[in-house]
C-alpha positions in Angstrom: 0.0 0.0 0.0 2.3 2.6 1.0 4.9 1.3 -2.6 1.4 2.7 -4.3 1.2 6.5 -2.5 4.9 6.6 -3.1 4.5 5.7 -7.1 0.9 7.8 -7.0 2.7 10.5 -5.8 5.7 10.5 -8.1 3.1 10.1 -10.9 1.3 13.4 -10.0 4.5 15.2 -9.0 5.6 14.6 -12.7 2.3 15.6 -14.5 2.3 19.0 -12.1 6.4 19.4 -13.4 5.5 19.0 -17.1 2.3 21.1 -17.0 4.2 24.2 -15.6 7.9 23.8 -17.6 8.6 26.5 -20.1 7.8 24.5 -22.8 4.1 25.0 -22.0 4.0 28.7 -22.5 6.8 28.8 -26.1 4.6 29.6 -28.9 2.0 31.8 -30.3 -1.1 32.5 -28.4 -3.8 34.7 -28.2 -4.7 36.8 -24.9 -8.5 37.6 -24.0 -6.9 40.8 -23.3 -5.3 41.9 -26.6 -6.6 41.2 -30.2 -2.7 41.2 -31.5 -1.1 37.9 -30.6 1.8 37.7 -28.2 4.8 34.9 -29.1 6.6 33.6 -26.6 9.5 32.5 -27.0 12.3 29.6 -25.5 15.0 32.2 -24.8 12.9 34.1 -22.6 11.9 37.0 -24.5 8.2 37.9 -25.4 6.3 40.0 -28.1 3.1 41.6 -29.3 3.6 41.5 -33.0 0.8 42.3 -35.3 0.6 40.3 -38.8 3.3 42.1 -40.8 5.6 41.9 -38.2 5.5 45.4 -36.1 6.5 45.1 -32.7 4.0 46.8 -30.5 5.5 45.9 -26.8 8.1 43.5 -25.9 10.0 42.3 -23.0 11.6 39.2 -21.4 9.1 36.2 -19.4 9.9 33.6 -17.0 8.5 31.0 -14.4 8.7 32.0 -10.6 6.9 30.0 -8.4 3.9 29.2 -10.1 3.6 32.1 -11.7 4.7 33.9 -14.5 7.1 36.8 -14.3 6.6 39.2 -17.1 9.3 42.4 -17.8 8.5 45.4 -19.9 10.8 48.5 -20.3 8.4 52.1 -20.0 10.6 55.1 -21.1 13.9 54.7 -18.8 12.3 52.2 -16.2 11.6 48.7 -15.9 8.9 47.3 -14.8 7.2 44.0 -13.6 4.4 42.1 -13.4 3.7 38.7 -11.6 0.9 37.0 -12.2 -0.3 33.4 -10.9 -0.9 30.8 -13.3 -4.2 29.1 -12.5 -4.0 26.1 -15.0 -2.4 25.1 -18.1 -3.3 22.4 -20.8 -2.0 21.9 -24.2 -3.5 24.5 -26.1 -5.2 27.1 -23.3 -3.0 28.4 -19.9 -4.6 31.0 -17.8 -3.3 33.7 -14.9 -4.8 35.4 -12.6 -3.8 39.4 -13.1 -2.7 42.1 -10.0 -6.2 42.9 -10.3 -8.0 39.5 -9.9 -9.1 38.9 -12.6 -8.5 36.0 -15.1 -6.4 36.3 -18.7 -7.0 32.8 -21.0 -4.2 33.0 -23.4 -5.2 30.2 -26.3 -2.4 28.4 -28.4 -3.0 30.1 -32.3 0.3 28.0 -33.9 
Protein backbone atom coordinates (compact mmCIF):
# COMPACT_ATOMS: atom_id res chain seq x y z
CA UNK A 1 0.00 0.00 0.00
CA UNK A 2 2.35 2.64 0.98
CA UNK A 3 4.93 1.25 -2.56
CA UNK A 4 1.38 2.75 -4.27
CA UNK A 5 1.20 6.48 -2.51
CA UNK A 6 4.88 6.56 -3.14
CA UNK A 7 4.46 5.70 -7.15
CA UNK A 8 0.88 7.79 -7.03
CA UNK A 9 2.72 10.49 -5.77
CA UNK A 10 5.69 10.46 -8.11
CA UNK A 11 3.12 10.07 -10.92
CA UNK A 12 1.28 13.41 -10.04
CA UNK A 13 4.54 15.22 -8.97
CA UNK A 14 5.59 14.61 -12.71
CA UNK A 15 2.32 15.60 -14.53
CA UNK A 16 2.32 19.00 -12.13
CA UNK A 17 6.40 19.38 -13.40
CA UNK A 18 5.52 19.00 -17.11
CA UNK A 19 2.28 21.06 -17.04
CA UNK A 20 4.24 24.20 -15.56
CA UNK A 21 7.92 23.78 -17.57
CA UNK A 22 8.64 26.46 -20.05
CA UNK A 23 7.85 24.48 -22.82
CA UNK A 24 4.14 25.03 -21.99
CA UNK A 25 3.99 28.75 -22.54
CA UNK A 26 6.82 28.75 -26.07
CA UNK A 27 4.62 29.62 -28.85
CA UNK A 28 2.04 31.84 -30.31
CA UNK A 29 -1.11 32.48 -28.42
CA UNK A 30 -3.83 34.68 -28.19
CA UNK A 31 -4.69 36.81 -24.95
CA UNK A 32 -8.47 37.58 -24.04
CA UNK A 33 -6.90 40.83 -23.32
CA UNK A 34 -5.32 41.89 -26.57
CA UNK A 35 -6.56 41.24 -30.17
CA UNK A 36 -2.66 41.15 -31.47
CA UNK A 37 -1.11 37.93 -30.61
CA UNK A 38 1.84 37.65 -28.21
CA UNK A 39 4.85 34.93 -29.14
CA UNK A 40 6.61 33.57 -26.63
CA UNK A 41 9.53 32.52 -27.02
CA UNK A 42 12.32 29.64 -25.48
CA UNK A 43 14.95 32.20 -24.81
CA UNK A 44 12.91 34.09 -22.62
CA UNK A 45 11.86 37.04 -24.49
CA UNK A 46 8.25 37.93 -25.38
CA UNK A 47 6.25 39.98 -28.12
CA UNK A 48 3.06 41.57 -29.26
CA UNK A 49 3.56 41.50 -33.01
CA UNK A 50 0.81 42.34 -35.34
CA UNK A 51 0.60 40.26 -38.77
CA UNK A 52 3.26 42.07 -40.85
CA UNK A 53 5.57 41.93 -38.23
CA UNK A 54 5.49 45.36 -36.15
CA UNK A 55 6.50 45.13 -32.68
CA UNK A 56 4.04 46.80 -30.52
CA UNK A 57 5.55 45.88 -26.80
CA UNK A 58 8.09 43.48 -25.92
CA UNK A 59 10.01 42.32 -22.98
CA UNK A 60 11.58 39.23 -21.39
CA UNK A 61 9.07 36.18 -19.37
CA UNK A 62 9.90 33.57 -16.97
CA UNK A 63 8.48 30.99 -14.42
CA UNK A 64 8.70 32.00 -10.59
CA UNK A 65 6.88 30.04 -8.36
CA UNK A 66 3.89 29.18 -10.07
CA UNK A 67 3.64 32.13 -11.72
CA UNK A 68 4.68 33.87 -14.47
CA UNK A 69 7.06 36.85 -14.34
CA UNK A 70 6.56 39.15 -17.07
CA UNK A 71 9.34 42.42 -17.84
CA UNK A 72 8.55 45.36 -19.90
CA UNK A 73 10.79 48.51 -20.30
CA UNK A 74 8.37 52.14 -20.02
CA UNK A 75 10.58 55.13 -21.15
CA UNK A 76 13.89 54.69 -18.83
CA UNK A 77 12.34 52.19 -16.22
CA UNK A 78 11.63 48.66 -15.91
CA UNK A 79 8.85 47.29 -14.79
CA UNK A 80 7.21 44.00 -13.58
CA UNK A 81 4.38 42.09 -13.40
CA UNK A 82 3.70 38.74 -11.59
CA UNK A 83 0.95 36.98 -12.21
CA UNK A 84 -0.33 33.40 -10.93
CA UNK A 85 -0.89 30.79 -13.35
CA UNK A 86 -4.21 29.15 -12.52
CA UNK A 87 -4.00 26.12 -15.02
CA UNK A 88 -2.41 25.14 -18.13
CA UNK A 89 -3.26 22.43 -20.79
CA UNK A 90 -2.04 21.89 -24.17
CA UNK A 91 -3.49 24.54 -26.06
CA UNK A 92 -5.15 27.13 -23.28
CA UNK A 93 -3.04 28.44 -19.88
CA UNK A 94 -4.62 30.98 -17.84
CA UNK A 95 -3.27 33.73 -14.94
CA UNK A 96 -4.83 35.37 -12.55
CA UNK A 97 -3.76 39.44 -13.05
CA UNK A 98 -2.75 42.06 -10.03
CA UNK A 99 -6.17 42.93 -10.30
CA UNK A 100 -8.01 39.52 -9.90
CA UNK A 101 -9.12 38.86 -12.60
CA UNK A 102 -8.55 35.98 -15.12
CA UNK A 103 -6.45 36.26 -18.67
CA UNK A 104 -7.02 32.81 -20.97
CA UNK A 105 -4.23 32.96 -23.37
CA UNK A 106 -5.18 30.21 -26.32
CA UNK A 107 -2.38 28.43 -28.44
CA UNK A 108 -2.98 30.14 -32.31
CA UNK A 109 0.30 28.04 -33.93
Amino acid sequence: MALMVVLLLSALNACSSRETSRDSFVGKWKSTRATTPIYLHDNGDWEIKQNDGTILQYGVWQLKDGSIVWSFKIGSSVGHDRNSILSVKPREFRLRESDGSTTTFTRLD
